[in-house]
ChimeraX commands (.cxc) that place a marker at each C-alpha (Angstrom):
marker #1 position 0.00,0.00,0.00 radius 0.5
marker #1 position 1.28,3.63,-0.83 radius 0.5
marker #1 position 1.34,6.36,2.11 radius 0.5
marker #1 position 3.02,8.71,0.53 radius 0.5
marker #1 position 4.79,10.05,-2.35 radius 0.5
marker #1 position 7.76,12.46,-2.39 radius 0.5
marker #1 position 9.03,13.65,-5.90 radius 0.5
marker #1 position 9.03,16.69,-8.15 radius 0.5
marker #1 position 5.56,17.80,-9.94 radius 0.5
marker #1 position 5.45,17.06,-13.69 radius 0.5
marker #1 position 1.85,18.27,-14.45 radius 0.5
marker #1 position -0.88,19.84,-12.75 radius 0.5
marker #1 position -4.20,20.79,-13.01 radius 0.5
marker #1 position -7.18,21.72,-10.54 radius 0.5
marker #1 position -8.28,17.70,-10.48 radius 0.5
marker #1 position -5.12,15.79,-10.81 radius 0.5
marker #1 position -0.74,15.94,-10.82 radius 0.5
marker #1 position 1.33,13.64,-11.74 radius 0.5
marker #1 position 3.98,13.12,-9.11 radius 0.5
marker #1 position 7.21,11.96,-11.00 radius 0.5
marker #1 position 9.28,9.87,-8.35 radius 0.5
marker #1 position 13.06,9.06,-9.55 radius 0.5
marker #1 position 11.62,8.87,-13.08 radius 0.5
marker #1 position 8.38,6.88,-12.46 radius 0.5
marker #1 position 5.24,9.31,-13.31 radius 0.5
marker #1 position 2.42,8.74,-11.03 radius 0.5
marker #1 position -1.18,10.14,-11.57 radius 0.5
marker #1 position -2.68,11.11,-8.71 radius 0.5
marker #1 position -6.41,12.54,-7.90 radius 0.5
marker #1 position -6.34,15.57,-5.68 radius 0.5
marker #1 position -8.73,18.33,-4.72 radius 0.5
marker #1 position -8.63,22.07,-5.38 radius 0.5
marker #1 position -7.28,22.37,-1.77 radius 0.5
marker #1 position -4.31,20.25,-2.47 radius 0.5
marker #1 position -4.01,22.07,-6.13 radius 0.5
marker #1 position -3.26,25.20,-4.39 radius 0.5
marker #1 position -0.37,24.12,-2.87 radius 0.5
marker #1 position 1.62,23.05,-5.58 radius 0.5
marker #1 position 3.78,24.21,-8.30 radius 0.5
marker #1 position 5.14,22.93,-11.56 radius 0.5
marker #1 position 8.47,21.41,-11.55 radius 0.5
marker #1 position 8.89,21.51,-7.65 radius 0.5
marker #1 position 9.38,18.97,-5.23 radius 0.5
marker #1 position 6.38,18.21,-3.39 radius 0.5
marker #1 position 5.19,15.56,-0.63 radius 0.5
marker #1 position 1.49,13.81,-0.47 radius 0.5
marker #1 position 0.04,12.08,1.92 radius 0.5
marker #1 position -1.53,9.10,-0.71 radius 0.5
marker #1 position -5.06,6.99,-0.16 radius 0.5
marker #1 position -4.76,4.39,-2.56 radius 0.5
marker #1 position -8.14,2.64,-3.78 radius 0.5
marker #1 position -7.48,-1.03,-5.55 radius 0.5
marker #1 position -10.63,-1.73,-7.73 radius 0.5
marker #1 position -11.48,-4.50,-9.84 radius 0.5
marker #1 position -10.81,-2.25,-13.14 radius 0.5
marker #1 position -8.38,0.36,-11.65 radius 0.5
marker #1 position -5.53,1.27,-9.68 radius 0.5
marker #1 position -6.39,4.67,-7.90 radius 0.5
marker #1 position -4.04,7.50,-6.23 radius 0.5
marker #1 position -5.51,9.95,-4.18 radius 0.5
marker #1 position -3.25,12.71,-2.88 radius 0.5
marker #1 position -3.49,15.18,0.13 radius 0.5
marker #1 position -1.25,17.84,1.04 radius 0.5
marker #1 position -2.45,16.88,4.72 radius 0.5
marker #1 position -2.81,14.57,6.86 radius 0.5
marker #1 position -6.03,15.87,8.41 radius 0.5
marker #1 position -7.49,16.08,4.23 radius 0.5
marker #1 position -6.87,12.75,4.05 radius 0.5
marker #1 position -8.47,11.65,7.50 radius 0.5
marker #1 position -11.60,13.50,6.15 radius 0.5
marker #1 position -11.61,12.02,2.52 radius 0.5
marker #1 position -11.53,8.67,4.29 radius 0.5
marker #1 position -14.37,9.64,6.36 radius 0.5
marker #1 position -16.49,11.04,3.39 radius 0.5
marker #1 position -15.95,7.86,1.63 radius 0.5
marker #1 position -16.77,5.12,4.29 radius 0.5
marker #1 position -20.36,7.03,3.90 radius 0.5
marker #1 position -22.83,4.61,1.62 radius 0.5
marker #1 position -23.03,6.56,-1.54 radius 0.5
marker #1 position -20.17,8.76,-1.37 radius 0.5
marker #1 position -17.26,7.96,-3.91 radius 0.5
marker #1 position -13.88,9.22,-4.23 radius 0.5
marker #1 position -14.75,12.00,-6.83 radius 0.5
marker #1 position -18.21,13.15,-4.51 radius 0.5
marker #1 position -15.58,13.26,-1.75 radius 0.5
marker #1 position -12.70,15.32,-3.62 radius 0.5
marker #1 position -15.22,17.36,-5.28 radius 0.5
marker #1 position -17.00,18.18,-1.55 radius 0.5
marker #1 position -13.25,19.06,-0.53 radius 0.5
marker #1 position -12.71,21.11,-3.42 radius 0.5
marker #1 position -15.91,22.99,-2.70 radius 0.5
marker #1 position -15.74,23.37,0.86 radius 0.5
marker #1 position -12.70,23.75,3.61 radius 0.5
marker #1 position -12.22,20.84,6.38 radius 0.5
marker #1 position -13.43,23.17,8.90 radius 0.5
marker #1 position -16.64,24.09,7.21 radius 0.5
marker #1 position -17.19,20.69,6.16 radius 0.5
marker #1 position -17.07,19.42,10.04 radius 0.5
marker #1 position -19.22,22.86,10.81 radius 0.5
marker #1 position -22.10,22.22,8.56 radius 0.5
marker #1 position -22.09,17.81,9.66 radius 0.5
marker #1 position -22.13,19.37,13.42 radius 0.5
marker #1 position -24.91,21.43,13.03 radius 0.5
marker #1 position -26.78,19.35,10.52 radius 0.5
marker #1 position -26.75,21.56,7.69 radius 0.5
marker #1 position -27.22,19.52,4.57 radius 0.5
marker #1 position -27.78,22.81,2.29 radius 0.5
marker #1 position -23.98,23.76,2.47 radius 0.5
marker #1 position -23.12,20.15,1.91 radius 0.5
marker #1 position -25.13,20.13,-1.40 radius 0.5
marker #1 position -22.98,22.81,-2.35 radius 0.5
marker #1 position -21.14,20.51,-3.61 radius 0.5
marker #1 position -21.69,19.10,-7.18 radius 0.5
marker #1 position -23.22,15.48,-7.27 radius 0.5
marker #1 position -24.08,15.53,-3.62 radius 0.5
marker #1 position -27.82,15.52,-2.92 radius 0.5
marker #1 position -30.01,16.00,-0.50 radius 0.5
marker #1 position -30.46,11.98,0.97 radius 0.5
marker #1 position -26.24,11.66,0.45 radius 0.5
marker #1 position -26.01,15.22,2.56 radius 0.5
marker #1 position -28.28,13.98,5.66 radius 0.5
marker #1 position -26.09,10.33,5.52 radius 0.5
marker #1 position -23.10,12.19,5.60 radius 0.5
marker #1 position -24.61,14.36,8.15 radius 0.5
marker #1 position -26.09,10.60,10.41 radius 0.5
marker #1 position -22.81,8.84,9.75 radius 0.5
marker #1 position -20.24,11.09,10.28 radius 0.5
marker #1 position -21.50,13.48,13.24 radius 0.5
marker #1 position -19.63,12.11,16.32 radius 0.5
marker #1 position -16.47,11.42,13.99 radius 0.5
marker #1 position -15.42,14.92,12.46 radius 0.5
marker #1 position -15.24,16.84,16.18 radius 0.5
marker #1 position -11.22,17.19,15.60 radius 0.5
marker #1 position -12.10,19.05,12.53 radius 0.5
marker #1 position -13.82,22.19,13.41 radius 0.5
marker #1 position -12.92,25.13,15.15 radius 0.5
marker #1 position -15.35,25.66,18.44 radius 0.5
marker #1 position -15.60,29.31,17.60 radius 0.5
marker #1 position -16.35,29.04,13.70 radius 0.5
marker #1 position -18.99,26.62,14.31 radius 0.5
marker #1 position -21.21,29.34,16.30 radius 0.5
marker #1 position -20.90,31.53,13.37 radius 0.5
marker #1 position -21.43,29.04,10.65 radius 0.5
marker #1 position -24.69,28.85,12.65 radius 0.5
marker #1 position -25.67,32.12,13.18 radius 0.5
marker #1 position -24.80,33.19,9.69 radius 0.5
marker #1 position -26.72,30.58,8.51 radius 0.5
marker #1 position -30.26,31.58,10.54 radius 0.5
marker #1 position -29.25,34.52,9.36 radius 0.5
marker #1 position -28.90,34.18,5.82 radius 0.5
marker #1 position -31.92,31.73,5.79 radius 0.5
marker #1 position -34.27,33.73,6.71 radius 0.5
marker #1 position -32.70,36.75,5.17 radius 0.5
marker #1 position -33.74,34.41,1.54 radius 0.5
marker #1 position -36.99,33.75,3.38 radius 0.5
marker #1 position -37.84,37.36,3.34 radius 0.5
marker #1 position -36.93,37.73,-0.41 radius 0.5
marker #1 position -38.88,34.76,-1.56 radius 0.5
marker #1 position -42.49,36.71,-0.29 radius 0.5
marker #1 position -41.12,39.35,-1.92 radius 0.5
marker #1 position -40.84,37.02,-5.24 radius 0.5
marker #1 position -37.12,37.19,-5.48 radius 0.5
marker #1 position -36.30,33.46,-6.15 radius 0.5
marker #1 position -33.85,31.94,-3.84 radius 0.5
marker #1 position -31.20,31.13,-6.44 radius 0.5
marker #1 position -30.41,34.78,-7.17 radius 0.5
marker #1 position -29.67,36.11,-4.01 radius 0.5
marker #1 position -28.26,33.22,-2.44 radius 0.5
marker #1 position -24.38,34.04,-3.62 radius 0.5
marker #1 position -25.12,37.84,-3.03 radius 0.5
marker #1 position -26.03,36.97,0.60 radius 0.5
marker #1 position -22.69,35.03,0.88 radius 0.5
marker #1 position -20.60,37.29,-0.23 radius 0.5
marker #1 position -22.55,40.30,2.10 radius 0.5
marker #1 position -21.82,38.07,4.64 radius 0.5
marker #1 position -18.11,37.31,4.50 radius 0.5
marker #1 position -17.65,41.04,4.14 radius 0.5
marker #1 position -19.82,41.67,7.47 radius 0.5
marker #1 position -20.32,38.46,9.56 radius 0.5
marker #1 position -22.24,40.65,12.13 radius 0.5
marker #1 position -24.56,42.16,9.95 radius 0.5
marker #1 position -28.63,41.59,11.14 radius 0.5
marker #1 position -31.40,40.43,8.87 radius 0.5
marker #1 position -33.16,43.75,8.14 radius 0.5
marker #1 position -29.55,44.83,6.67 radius 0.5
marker #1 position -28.68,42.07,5.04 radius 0.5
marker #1 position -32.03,41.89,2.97 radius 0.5
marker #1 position -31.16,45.72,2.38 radius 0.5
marker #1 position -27.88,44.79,0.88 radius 0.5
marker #1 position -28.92,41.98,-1.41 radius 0.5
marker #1 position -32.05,43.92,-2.54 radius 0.5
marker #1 position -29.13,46.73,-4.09 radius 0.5
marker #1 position -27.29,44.42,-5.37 radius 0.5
marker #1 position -29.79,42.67,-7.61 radius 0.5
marker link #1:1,2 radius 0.2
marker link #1:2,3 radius 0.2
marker link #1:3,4 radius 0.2
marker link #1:4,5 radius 0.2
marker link #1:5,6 radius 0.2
marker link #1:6,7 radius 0.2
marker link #1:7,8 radius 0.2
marker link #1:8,9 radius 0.2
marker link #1:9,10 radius 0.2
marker link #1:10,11 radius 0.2
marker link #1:11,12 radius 0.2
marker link #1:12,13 radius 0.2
marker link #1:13,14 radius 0.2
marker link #1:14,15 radius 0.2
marker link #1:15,16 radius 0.2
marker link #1:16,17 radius 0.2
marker link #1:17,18 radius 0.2
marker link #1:18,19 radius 0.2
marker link #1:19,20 radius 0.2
marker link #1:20,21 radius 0.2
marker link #1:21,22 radius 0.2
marker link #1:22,23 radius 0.2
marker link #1:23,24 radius 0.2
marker link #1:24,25 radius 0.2
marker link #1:25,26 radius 0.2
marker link #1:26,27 radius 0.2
marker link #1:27,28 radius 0.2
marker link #1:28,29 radius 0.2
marker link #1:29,30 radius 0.2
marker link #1:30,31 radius 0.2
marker link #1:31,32 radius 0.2
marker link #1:32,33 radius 0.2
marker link #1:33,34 radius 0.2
marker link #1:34,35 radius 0.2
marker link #1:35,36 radius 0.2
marker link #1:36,37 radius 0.2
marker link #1:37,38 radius 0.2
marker link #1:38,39 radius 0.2
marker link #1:39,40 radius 0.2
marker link #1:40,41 radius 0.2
marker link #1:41,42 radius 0.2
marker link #1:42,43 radius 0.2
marker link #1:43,44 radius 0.2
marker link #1:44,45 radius 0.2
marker link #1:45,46 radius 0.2
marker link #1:46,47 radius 0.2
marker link #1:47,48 radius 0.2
marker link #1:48,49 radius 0.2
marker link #1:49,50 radius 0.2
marker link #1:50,51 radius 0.2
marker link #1:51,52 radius 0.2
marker link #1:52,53 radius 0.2
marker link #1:53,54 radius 0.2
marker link #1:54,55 radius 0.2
marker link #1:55,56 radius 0.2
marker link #1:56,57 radius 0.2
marker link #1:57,58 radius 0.2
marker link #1:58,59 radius 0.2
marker link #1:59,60 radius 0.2
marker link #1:60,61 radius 0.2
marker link #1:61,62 radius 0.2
marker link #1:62,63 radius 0.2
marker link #1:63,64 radius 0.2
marker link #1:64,65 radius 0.2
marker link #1:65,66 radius 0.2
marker link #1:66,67 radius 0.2
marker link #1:67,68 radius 0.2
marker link #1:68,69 radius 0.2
marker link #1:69,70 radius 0.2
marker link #1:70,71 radius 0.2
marker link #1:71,72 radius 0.2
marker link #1:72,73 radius 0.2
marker link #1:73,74 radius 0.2
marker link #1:74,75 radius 0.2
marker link #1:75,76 radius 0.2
marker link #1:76,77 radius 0.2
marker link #1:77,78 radius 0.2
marker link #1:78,79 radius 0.2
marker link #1:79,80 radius 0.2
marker link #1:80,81 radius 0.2
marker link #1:81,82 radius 0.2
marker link #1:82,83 radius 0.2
marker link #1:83,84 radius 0.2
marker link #1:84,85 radius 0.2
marker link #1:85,86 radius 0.2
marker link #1:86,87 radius 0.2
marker link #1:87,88 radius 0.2
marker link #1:88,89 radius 0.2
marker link #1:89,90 radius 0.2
marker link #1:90,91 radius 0.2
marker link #1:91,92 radius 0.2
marker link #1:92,93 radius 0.2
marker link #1:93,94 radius 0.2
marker link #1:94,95 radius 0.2
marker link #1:95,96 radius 0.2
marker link #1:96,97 radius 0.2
marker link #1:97,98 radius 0.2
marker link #1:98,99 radius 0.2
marker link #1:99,100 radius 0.2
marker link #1:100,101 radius 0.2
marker link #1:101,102 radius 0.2
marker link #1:102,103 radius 0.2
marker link #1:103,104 radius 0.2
marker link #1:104,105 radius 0.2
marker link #1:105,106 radius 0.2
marker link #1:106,107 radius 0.2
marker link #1:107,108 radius 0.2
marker link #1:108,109 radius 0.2
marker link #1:109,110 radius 0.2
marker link #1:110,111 radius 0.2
marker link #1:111,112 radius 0.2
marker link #1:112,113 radius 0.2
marker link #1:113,114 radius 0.2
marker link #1:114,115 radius 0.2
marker link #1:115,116 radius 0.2
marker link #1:116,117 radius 0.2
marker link #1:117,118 radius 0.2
marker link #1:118,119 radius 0.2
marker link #1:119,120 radius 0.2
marker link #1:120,121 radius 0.2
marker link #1:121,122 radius 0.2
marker link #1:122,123 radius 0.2
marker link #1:123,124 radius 0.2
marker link #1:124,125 radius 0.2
marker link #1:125,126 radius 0.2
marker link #1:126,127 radius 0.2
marker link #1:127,128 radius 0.2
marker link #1:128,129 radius 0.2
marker link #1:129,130 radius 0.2
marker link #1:130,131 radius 0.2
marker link #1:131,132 radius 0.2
marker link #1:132,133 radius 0.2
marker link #1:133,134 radius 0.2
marker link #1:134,135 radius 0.2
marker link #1:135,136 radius 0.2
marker link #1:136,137 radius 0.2
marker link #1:137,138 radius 0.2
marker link #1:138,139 radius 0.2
marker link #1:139,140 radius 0.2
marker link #1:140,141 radius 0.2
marker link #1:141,142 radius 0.2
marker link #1:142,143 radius 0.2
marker link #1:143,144 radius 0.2
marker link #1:144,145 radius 0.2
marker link #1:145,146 radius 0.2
marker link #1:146,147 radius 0.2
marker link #1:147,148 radius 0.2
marker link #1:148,149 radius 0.2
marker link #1:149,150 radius 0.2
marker link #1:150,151 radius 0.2
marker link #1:151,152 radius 0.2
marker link #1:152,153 radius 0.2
marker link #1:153,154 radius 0.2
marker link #1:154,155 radius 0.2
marker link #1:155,156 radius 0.2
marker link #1:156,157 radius 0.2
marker link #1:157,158 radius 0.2
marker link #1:158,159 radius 0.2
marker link #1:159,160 radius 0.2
marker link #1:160,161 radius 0.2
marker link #1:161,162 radius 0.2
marker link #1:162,163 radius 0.2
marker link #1:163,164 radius 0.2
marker link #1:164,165 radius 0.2
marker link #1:165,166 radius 0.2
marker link #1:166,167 radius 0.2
marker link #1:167,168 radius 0.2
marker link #1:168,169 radius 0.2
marker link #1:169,170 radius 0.2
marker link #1:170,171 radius 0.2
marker link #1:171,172 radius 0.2
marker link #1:172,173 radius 0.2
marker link #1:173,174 radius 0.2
marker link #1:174,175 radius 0.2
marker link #1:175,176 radius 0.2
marker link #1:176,177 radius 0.2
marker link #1:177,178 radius 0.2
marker link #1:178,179 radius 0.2
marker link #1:179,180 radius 0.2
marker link #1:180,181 radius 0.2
marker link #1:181,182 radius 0.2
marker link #1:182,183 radius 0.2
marker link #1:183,184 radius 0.2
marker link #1:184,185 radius 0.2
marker link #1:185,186 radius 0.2
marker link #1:186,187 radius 0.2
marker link #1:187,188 radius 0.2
marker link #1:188,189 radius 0.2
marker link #1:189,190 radius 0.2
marker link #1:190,191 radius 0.2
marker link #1:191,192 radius 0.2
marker link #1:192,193 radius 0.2
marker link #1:193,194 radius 0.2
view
């Protein structure tokens, strides 16, 4: 089984890099997270999952060890695959990921492409008392409070006949600039930048 792979970084792109170890090119599935972190034609070190299938061989590579923990979580989950697990780390960071399985809420999961709603609440059942380690005490109050308020912030909009889709990033963005900000403003806000 592979652990790890040290060597210098012979292609990369947002989904995948090809670690070339003392002239042996290995392709290796990462997330957007991991993608960040490296550069062309440097020396690099991943922490490696490997998956033996029937039909394949697969690398996955983290640039942590706590990524990794978490990809292994996200894929002991019924459902959820190694791509709905690097795409879900792509999309969101470890912290928010643990943050929104804490306080149950499967709408930021879905953020993530190919992730719906009954794969959200099993991630949510399954992996609750496991992803503690993950989240920041403090952030996870937040994540919550934004949340109420940016929920019902949409709420508001929607009897106004502003469809949820199209304020939804607006309201994210308001609220990253101003985590404090109340309701009343924050329906202000989106309602000028429409």
């Amino acid at each position: 089984m592979i652990f790890s792979l040290q060597g210098n970084v012979q292609e990369l792109t947002p989904t995948y890099a090809v670690i070339n170890v003392q002239g042996v090119g290995y392709y290796v599935g990462i997330s957007l997270m991991t993608s960040q972190t490296l550069v062309l034609n440097q020396q690099t070190f991943l922490f490696i999952q490997q998956i033996i299938r029937e039909d394949a061989h697969l690398l996955f590579g983290f640039n942590t060890r706590s990524e990794k923990e978490m990809f292994n979580l996200l894929i002991s989950v019924n459902g959820v695959g190694a791509v709905s697990a690097l795409i879900l780390l792509s999309t969101l960071s470890l912290d928010e990921i643990a943050s929104a399985i804490l306080s149950g809420n499967s709408a930021l999961i879905q953020k993530a492409k190919g992730i719906g709603a009954k794969t959200a609440e099993r991630i949510i059942v399954d992996l609750k008392d496991k992803v503690q380690k993950y989240s920041d005490p403090n952030a996870n109050i937040s994540v919550m409070v934004d949340n109420k308020i940016k929920e019902e912030s949409l709420s508001a909009l929607e009897v106004l006949g502003i469809p949820k889709r199209a304020s939804e990033k607006i309201a994210d963005r308001i609220i990253k600039q101003n985590p404090s900000i109340s309701v009343e403003e924050l329906v202000k806000q989106i309602l000028k930048n429409i």
